[in-house]
C-alpha positions as CSV (number, residue, x, y, z in Angstrom):
1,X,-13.9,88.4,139.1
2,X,-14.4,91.2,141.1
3,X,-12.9,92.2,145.0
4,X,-16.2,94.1,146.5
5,X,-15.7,94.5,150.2
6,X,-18.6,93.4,152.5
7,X,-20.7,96.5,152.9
8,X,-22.0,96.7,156.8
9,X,-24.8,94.6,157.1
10,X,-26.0,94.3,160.7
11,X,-27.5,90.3,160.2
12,X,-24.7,89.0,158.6
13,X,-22.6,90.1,160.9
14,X,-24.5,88.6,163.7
15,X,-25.2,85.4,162.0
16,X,-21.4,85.3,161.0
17,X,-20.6,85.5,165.2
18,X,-22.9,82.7,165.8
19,X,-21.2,80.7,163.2
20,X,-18.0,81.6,164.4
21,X,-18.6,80.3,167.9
22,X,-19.5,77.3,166.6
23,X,-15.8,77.2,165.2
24,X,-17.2,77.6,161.5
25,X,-17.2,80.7,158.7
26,X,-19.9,82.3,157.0
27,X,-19.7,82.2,153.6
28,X,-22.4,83.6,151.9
29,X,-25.9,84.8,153.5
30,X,-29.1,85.5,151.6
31,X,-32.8,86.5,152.3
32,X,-35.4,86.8,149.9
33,X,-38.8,88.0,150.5
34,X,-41.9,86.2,149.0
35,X,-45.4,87.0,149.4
36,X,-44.8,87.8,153.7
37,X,-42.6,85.0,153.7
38,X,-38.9,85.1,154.2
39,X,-36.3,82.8,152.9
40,X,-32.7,83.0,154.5
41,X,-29.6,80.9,152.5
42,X,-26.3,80.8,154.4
43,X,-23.3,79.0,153.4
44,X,-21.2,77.9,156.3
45,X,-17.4,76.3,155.8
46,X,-14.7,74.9,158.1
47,X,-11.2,73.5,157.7
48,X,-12.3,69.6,157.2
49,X,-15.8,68.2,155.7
50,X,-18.8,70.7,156.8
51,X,-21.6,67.5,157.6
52,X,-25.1,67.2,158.3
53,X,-24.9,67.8,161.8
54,X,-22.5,71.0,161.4
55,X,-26.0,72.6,159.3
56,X,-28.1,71.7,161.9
57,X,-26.2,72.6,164.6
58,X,-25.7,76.5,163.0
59,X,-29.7,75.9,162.3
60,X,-30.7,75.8,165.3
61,X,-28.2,78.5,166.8
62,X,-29.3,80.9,164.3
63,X,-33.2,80.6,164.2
64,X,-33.9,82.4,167.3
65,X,-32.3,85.5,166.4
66,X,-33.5,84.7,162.4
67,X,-37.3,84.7,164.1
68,X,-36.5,88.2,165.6
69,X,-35.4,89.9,163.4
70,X,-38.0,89.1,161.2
71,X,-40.7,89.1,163.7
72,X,-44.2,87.8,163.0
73,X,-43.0,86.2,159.1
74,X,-43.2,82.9,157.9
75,X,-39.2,82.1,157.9
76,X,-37.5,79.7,155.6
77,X,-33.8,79.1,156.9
78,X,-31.6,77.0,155.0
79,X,-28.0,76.4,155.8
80,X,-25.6,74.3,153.4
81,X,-21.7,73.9,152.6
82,X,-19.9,75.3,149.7
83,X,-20.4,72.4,147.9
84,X,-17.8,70.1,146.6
85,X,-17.3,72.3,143.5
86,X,-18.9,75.8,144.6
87,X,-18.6,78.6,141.8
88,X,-16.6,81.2,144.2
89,X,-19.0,84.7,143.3
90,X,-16.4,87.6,144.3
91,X,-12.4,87.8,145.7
92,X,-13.6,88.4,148.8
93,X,-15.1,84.7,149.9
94,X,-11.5,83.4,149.1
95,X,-10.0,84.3,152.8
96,X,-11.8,81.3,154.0
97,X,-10.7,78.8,151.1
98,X,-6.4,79.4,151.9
99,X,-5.2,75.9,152.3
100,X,-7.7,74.6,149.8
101,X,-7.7,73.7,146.0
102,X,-8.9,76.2,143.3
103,X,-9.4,76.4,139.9
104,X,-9.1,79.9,137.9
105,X,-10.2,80.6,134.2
106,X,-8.0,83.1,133.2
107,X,-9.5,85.5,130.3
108,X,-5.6,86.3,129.3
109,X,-4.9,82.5,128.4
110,X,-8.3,81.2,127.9
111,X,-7.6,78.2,130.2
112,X,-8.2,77.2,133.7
113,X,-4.9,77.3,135.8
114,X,-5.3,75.1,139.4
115,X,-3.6,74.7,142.7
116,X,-3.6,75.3,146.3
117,X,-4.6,79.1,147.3
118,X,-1.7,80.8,149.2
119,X,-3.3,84.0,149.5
120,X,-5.9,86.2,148.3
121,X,-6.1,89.6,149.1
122,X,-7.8,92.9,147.7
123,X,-6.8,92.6,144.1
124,X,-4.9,89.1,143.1
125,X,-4.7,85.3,144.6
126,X,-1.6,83.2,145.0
127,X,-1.7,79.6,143.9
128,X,0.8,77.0,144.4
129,X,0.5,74.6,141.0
130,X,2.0,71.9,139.9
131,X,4.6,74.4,138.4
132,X,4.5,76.3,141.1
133,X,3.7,79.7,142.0
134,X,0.9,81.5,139.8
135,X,0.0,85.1,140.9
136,X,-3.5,86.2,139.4
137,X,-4.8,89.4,139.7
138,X,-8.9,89.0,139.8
139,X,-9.6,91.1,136.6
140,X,-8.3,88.0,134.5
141,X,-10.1,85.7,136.0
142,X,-13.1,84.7,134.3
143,X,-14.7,82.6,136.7
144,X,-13.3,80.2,140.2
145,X,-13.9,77.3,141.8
146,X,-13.6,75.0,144.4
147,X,-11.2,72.0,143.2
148,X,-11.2,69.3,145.8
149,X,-8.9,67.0,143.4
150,X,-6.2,69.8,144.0
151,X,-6.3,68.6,148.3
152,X,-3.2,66.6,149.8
């Protein structure tokens, strides 16, 4: 697993203002371009369950500014959780899972080591496991993921 800062992207950091003044996080934000169509993915997440109604609600706060800037397109807008067990794709999406369960397959032991992520920062994560602290540094990490079995 790799640490790769967000490089400045105007739209996702308006979409991820919008999302935070609806008290949520923006995860992940794509757009794809299809034959003058254009699809837009974002992942949203909040401390508790992220529902039907928190979707629609950053939906329809984000489609007016979606519609300008891509004016005159037919737009696709899709807006989803993480997902119960969401394949986390770089260190830098873990800032908004601290507090939450994780599982790690680590390349140095060939086995997936769990718990409840500490911290995460730049170039390794904290988790607290059942025996107790494990400090991983992303480059032996093979692959992470959500772990709701690992909530209190």
């Amino acid at each position: 697993m790799r640490f790769t800062p967000r490089e400045e992207d105007p739209l996702f950091d308006s979409i991820k203002l919008v999302a935070h003044g609806l008290g949520m996080s923006l995860v992940d934000l794509s757009v794809s371009r299809h034959k003058g169509s254009v699809q837009v993915r974002a992942v949203i997440y909040k401390n508790g369950p992220v529902g039907v109604d928190d979707c629609s609600q950053v939906h329809r706060a984000l489609l007016p500014r979606l519609e300008l800037a891509f004016p005159g397109q037919d737009l696709s807008v899709e807006v989803s959780s993480p997902g119960i067990d969401r394949v986390i794709k770089d260190g830098s999406e873990l800032v908004h899972y601290i507090g939450r369960g994780i599982r790690c397959f680590r390349t140095d032991i060939s086995d997936w080591s769990s718990g409840i992520l500490q911290t995460a920062d730049e170039t390794h994560l904290v988790l607290n496991g059942k025996d107790g602290m494990i400090d991983i540094g992303y480059e032996r990490i093979a692959k992470a993921k959500l772990d709701y079995s690992q909530e209190v």
